[in-house]
C-alpha positions as CSV (number, residue, x, y, z in Angstrom):
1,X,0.0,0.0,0.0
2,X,0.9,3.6,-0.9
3,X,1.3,6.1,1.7
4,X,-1.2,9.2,1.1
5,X,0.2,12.8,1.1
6,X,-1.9,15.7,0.7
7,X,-0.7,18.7,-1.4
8,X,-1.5,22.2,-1.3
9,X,-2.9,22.8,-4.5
10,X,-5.5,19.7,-3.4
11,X,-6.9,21.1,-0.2
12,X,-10.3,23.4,-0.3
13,X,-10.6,25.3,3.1
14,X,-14.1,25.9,4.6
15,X,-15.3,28.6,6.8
16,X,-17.3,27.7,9.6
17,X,-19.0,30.1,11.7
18,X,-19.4,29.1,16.0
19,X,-21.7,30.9,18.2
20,X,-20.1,31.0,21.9
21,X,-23.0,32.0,23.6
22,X,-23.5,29.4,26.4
23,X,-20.2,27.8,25.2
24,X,-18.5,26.9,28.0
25,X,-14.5,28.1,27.5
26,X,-12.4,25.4,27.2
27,X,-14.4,23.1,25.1
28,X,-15.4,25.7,23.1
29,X,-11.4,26.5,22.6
30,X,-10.4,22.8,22.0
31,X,-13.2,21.8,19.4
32,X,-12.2,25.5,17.3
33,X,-8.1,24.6,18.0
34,X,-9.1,21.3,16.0
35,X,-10.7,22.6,12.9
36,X,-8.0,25.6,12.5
37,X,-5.8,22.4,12.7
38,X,-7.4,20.4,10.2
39,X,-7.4,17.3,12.6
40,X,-11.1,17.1,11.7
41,X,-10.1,16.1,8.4
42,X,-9.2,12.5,7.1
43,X,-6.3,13.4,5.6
44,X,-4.5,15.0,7.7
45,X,-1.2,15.7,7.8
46,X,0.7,17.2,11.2
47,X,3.1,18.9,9.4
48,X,0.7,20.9,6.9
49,X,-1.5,24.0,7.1
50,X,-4.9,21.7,7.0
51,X,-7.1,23.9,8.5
52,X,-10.2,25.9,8.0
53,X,-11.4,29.0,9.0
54,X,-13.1,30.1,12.3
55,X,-15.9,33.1,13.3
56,X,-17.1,32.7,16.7
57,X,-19.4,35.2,17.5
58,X,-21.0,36.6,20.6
59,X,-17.5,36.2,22.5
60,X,-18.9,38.0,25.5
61,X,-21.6,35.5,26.3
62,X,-19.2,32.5,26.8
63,X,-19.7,30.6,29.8
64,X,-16.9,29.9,33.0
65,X,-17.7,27.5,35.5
66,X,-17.0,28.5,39.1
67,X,-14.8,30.9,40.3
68,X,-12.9,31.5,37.9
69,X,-14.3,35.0,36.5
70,X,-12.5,36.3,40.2
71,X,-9.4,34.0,40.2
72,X,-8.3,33.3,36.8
73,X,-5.5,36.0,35.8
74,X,-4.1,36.7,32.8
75,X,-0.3,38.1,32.8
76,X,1.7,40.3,30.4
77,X,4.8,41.3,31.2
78,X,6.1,44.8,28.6
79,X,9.7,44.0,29.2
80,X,10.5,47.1,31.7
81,X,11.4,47.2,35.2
82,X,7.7,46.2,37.2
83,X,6.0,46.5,34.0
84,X,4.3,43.1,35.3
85,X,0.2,43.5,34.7
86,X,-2.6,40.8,35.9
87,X,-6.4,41.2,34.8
88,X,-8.8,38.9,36.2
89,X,-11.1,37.0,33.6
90,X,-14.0,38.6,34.3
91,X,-12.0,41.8,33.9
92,X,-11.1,40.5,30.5
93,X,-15.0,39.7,29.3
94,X,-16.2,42.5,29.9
95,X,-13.4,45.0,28.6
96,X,-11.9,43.0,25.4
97,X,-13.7,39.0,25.1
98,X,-12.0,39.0,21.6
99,X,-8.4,38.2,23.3
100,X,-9.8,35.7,26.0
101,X,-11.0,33.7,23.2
102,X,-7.9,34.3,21.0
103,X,-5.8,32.9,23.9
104,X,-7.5,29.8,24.9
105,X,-7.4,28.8,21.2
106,X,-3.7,29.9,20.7
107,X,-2.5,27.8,23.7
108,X,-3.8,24.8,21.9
109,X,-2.0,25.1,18.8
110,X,1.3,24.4,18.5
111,X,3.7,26.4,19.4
112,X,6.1,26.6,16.2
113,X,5.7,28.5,13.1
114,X,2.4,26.6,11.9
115,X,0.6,27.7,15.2
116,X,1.9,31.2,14.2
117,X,0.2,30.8,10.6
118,X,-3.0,28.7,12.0
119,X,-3.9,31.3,14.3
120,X,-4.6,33.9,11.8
121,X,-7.4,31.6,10.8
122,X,-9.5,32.4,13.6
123,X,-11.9,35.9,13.8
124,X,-13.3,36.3,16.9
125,X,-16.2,39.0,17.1
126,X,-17.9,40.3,20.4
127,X,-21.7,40.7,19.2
128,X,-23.7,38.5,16.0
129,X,-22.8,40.4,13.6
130,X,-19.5,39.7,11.0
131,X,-18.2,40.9,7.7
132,X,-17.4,37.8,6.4
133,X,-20.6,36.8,5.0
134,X,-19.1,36.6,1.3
135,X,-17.1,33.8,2.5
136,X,-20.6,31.7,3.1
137,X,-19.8,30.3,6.8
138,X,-21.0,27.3,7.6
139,X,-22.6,26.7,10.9
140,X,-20.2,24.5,13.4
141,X,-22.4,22.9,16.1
142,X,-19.9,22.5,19.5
């Protein structure tokens, strides 16, 4: 038997469009860090850009479990002397969902040069309303 490789010229990528409105977090995270991976397909390849797009919409609405809109903190650090900053999650929702999303998906991809291109496949959006409706979304049931 022959081995299968997929070529780039071959693969059609799809737009899917996920509503996070009762989503909880992480799941919602994983099951989007699998389709910008491609591992949905059934030929996929770990070392190829597989994917397919991502909207999620109504980013604010996602759902935590427990505490962890007052004790989950999220760290940057700007490079100067006590430039150290920690917002809390629920901070976070309310100010800018768009990033909390963007960073639960991003820590599931890998963290090379494909993460770096994969990433860019995902549009996160805080109400229901996108401008990608020429690209004919499907929707992606979670």
């Amino acid at each position: 038997m022959k081995t299968y490789v997929a070529k780039t010229e071959d693969l059609v990528h799809r737009w899917y469009i996920v509503d996070a409105e009762g989503a909880t977090l992480g799941r919602l995270a994983s099951r989007v860090a699998q389709v910008i991976r491609g591992k949905h397909r059934p030929d996929f390849s770990p070392h190829m850009d597989m994917g397919d797009h991502v909207i999620i919409v109504n980013a604010e609405k996602v759902y935590v479990s427990g505490d962890k809109r007052e004790q989950k903190t999220y760290t940057r650090y700007s490079g100067y002397q006590s430039g150290l900053t920690t917002r809390k999650l629920g901070d976070m929702l309310a100010d800018k969902p768009e990033e909390v999303l963007t960073h639960a998906v991003k820590g599931m991809l890998p963290k090379n040069r494909l993460g770096r291109k994969l990433i860019r496949k995902l549009r996160v959006y805080r109400g229901s309303g996108h401008p990608h409706v020429g690209q004919m979304p499907e929707t992606l049931e979670i």
